[in-house]
N, C-alpha and C positions, 0 to 999 in steps of 0.2 A: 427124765427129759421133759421140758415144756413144751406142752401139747397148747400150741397155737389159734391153730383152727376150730378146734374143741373149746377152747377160753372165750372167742370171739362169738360162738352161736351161745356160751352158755348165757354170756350177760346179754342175750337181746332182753328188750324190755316187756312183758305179755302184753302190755296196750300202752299205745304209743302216748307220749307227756308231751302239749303243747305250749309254749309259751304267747302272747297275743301280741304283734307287734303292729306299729301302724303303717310300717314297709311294706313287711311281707305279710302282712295278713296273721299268717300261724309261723312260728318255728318247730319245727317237729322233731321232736326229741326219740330216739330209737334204738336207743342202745344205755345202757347201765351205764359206763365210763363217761358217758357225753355228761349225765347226770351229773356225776359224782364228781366230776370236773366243774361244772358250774354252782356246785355249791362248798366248794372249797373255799377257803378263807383268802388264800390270792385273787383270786374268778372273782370273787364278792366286793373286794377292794376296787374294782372298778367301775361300782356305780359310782363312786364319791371322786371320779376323776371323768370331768369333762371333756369332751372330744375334739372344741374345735378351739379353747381359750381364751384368745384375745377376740375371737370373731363375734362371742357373746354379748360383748359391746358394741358392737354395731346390727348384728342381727337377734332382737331380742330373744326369739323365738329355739337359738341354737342352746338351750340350754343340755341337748341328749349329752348321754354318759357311751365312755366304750365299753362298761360291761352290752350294750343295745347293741351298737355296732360291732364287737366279737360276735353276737348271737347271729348277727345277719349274717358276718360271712361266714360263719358255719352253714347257714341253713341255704345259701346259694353254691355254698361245695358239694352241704348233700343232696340239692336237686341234679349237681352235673352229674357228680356221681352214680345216684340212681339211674341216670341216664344213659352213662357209660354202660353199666352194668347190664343193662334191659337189650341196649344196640348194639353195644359194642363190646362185648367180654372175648379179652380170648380165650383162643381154639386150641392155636402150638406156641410152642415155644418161639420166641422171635418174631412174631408175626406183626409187632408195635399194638395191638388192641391193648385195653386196661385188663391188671389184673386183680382181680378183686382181692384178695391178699391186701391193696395199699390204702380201702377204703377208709379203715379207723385212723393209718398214720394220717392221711387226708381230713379228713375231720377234726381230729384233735390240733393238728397244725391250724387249721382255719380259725378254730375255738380259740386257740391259747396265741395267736398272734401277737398280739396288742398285750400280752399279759404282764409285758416288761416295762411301760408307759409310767414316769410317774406324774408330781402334782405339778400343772403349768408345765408341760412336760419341757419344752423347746429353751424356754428363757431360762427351765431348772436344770438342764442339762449343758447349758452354755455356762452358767456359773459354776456349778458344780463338777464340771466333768464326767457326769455319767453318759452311756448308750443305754437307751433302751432295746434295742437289738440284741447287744450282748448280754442284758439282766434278763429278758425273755429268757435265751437259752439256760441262764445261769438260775432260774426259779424252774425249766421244767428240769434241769438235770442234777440239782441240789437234793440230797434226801433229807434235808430240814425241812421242806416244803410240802407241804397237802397234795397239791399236785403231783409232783413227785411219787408219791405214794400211790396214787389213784393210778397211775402209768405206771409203774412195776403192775398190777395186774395182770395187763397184757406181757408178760415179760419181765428178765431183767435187761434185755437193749432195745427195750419199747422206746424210755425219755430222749434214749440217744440219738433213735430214730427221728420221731417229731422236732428235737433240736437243730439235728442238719435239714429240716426241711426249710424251718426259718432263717436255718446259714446258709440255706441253699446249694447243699451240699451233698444234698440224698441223691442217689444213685439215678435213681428214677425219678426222670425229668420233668416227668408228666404231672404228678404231685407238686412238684417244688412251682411250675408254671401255675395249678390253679391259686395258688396261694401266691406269689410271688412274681407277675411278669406285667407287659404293657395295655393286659386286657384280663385280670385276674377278680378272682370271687371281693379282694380284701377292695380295692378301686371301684367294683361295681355298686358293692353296699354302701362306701363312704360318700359317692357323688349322690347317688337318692336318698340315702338320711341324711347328708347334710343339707341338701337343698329342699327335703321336705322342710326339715326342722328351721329352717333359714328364712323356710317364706319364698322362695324363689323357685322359677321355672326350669331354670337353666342348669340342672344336672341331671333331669329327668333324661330319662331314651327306652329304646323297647330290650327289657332283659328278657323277657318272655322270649323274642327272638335270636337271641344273640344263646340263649341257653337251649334255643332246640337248633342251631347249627352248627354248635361246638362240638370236636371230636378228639379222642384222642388219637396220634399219628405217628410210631416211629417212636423216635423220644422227644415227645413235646406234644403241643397241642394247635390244631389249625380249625377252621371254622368252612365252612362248605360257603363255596363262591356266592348262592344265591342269599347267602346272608351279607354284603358286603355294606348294604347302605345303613343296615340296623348297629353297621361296627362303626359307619362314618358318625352317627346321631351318635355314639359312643366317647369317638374322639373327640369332635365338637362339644360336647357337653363337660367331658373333662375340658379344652380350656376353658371354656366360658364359666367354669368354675371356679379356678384358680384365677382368671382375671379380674373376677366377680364381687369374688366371696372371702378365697383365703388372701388375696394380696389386696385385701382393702382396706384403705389406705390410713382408715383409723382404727382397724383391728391393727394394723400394722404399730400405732402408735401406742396404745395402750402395751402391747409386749415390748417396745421399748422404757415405758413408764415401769412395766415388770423387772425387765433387766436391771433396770436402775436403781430399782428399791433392792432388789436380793443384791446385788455389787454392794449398796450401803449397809444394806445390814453386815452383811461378811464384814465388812470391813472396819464397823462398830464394834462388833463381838468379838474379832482377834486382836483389835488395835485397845482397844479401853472396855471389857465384858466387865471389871466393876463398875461403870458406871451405866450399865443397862440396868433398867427397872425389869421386862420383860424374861425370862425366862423361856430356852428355844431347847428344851432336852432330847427334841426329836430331831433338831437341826445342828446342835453341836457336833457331834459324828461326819457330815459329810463337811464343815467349818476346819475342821482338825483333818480330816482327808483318810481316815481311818472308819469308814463305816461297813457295816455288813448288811449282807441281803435282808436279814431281819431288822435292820433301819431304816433299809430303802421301803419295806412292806409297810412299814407303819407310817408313811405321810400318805396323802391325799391333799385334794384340794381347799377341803374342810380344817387340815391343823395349816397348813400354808395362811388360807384366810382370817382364819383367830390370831396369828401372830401380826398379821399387816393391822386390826383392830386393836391391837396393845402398843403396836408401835407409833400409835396417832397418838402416844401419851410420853412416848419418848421425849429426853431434851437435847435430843442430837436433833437441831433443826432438817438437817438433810432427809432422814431419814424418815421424821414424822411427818416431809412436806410430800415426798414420793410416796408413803403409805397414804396420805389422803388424796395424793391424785387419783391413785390405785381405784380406791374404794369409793371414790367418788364420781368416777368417769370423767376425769381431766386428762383424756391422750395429750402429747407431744403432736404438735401442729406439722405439717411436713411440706417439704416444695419439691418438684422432679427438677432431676440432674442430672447429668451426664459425665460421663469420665474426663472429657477436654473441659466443662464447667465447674468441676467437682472440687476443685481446690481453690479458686478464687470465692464460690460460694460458699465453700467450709469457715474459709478463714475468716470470712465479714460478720457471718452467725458466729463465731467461734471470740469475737473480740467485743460484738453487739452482748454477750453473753457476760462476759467478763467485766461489761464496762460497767453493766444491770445486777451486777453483784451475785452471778448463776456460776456454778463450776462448771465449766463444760465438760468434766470428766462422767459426767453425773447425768448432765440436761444437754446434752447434746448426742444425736446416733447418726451412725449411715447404714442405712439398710437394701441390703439389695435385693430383689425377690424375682427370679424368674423361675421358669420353667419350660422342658422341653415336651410340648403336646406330643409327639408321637415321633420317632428315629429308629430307622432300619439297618441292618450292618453295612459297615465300609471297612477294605480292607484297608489294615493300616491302624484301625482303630482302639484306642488304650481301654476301654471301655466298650464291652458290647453288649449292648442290647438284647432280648429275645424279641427280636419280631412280631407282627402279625403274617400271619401263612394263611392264605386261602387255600382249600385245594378246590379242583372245576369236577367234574361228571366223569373224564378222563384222568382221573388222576394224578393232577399233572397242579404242583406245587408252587402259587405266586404271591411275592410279597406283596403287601396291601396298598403299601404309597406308588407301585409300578401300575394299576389298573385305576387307583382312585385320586383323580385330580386333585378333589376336596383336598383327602389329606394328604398329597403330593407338598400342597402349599403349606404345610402346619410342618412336614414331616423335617426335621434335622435341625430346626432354627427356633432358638430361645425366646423365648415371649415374657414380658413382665418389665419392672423400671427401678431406677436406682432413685432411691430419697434420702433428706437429709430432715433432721428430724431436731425440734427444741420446743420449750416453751411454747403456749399462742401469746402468752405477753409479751414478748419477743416480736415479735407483729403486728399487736395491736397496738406497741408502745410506737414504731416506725410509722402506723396509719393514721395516730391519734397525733403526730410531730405537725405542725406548722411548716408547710413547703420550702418555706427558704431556710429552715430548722434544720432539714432533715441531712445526717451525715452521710461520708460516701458510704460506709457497710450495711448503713438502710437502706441506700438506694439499690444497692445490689440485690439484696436479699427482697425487696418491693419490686424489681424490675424481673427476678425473678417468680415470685408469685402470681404476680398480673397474668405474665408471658403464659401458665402456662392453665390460665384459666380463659384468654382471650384470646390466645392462637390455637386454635383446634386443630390447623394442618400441625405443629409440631408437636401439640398432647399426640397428638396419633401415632405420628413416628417416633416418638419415645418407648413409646409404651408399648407396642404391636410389630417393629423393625426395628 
């Protein structure tokens, strides 16, 4: 019979292995398996895959990798965790405290998060149709995989365990929350590195606080009332991040310049592949829709980017034109819109395109990007939420947008704007026109652009209402 508890003290490590981060200070490594997980050939595959994408083009500085960010949110699991463990372990049976028993599925879940991510992840997974969600589970529960292996240590329904913690399906809800809810370890490390590495203020908040007032409670996790303003600088700072940084509005357009270029390649390589000079053997597999997890392991962002620098030699003019916006940093120019304006300004970019010899299959997108900063349960609801839970001095259990005005106003309602996206010659072909030149779909597409650079009362309600 597998002796558990015996497996888990015998790989502690005699002295603890740190790595140097410029988040956290240290990550602190404390156990063999955390190890042995981080130097697997999957774990490893994540330096060479970028975190934030498209946003590297506008913020120069975001170059970190998610191998950085798994390490963080491991090492903000295991400070809750330690914590738990020191305050809060249970006594009896039932009593809701943490049981230390769940602290490696914890950690390894924090660790191996992101393990599923591939190259460009977003625009490679809209062409391609993979989930990174489900190739997470399917790389730690594979026994092809390193990881795989390293997790059998602990067991043989150790991988199964950590799997459902990312399907969020583990028993114990308490786990699945730090990993996985509206205020968890994987959200707290992505808003401070990405806004370190961004160069910006606005995802910083007090984790120091927010991590000595978290508890576990029952099955879940609540935070002690007199931590409530250190959770509002929390929620403020996730939007002001997302209004910021991830929906901005030329990172937005270089991932459409992305989408574009991988739609044209597909569509060279199935339609006419004798007449490619280039060579894609690590992309034919997901091309043909036939690939395995050991296809998926082998790209990064690094053979992604060697193929867009052979494709600038392509004679498929499409295709060599969208690899050199790519690599050159030519985003798609964009104008905000609205659902009652969306079709008449489609169709004027959509003819202005066609008349300028552009396919709009190609050079034209609409992108919509919002986001819900913070939502509490309602009955009725197709989709629920985990909350935030305060508990007070008396024990006594309250949702966070019922006490906290601030985010009262953020809580249940969408933030972020719909754009329509092409060409900037396209625009500077309509500003560089002679006024009494200019056609009607110029003028649409100019009265929109003006509109929303010189009415500031409507940029605002677009974007924020």
């Amino acid at each position: 019979m597998f002796n558990f508890d015996g497996t888990v003290e015998a790989q502690k490590l005699s002295r603890e292995k740190v790595f140097r981060d410029p988040v956290h200070g240290y990550i602190h490594i404390q156990d063999q398996i955390i190890l042995d997980l981080i130097n697997t050939r999957e774990f490893q595959r994540l330096r060479r895959i970028k975190q934030l994408g498209g946003s590297v083009y506008t913020f120069h500085g975001a170059e970190h990798s998610r191998f950085g960010h798994s390490l963080g949110v491991y090492e903000i699991t295991r400070l809750i965790v330690d914590k738990f463990e020191r305050q809060y372990l249970s006594q009896t049976p039932g009593d809701g405290l943490w049981q230390a028993s769940e602290r490696l599925v914890a950690l390894c879940a924090a660790l191996l998060h992101d393990i599923g991510h591939g190259p460009f992840s977003h625009a490679f997974e809209g062409i391609f149709h993979t989930n990174h969600e489900e190739i997470t589970q399917r790389i730690i529960t594979s026994p092809e995989t390193e990881i795989h292996q390293v997790l059998l240590q602990l067991g043989p329904e150790f991988p199964a365990k950590v799997a459902s913690v990312i399907n969020k399906t583990y028993p114990n809800q308490q786990v699945v929350q730090l990993i996985s809810s509206q205020i968890d370890a994987d959200r707290m490390d992505y808003l401070l590195r990405d806004a370190y590495y961004a160069g910006v203020s606005y995802g910083t908040f007090d984790l120091t606080r927010i991590l000595r007032v978290i508890r576990p409670f029952k099955n879940g996790i609540v935070f002690d009332f007199s931590g409530m303003h250190a959770i509002e600088d929390y929620i403020v700072s996730r939007y002001q991040m997302y209004m910021q940084v991830y929906f901005h509005s030329v990172s937005r357009g270089m991932e459409m310049v992305l989408h574009s270029l991988l739609t044209r390649a597909k569509t060279c390589y199935l339609e006419k592949a004798d007449q490619m000079k280039t060579q894609i053997s690590f992309l034919e597999p997901f091309l043909r829709g036939d690939w395995l997890l050991s296809d998926y392991l082998r790209l990064d962002d690094h053979i992604l980017s060697s193929y867009f620098n052979h494709w600038l030699d392509e004679e498929d003019i499409l295709l060599a034109d969208l690899a050199n916006r790519f690599l050159t940093r030519k985003p798609f120019k964009s104008v905000l819109t609205s659902p009652e304006e969306k079709t008449e300004l489609t169709i004027a970019i959509d003819q202005e395109l066609v008349r300028l010899g552009y396919d709009p299959y190609y050079y034209f997108a609409e992108n919509s990007s919002f986001d819900l900063p913070y939502d509490y349960y309602r009955v009725g609801q197709i989709s629920k939420r985990t909350q935030i839970e305060l508990i007070t001095k008396m024990g006594q259990i309250v949702e966070l947008s019922q006490v906290s005005p601030l985010v009262n106003s953020l809580a249940g309602k969408q933030r972020g704007d719909l754009r329509l996206y092409f060409p900037k010659e396209i625009l500077t072909t309509a500003e560089d026109t002679a006024a009494d030149q200019v056609n009607e779909n110029q003028t649409t597409l100019l009265a929109a652009y003006y509109n929303e650079r010189n009415d500031v009362t409507q940029n605002i309600q677009q974007r924020l209402f």
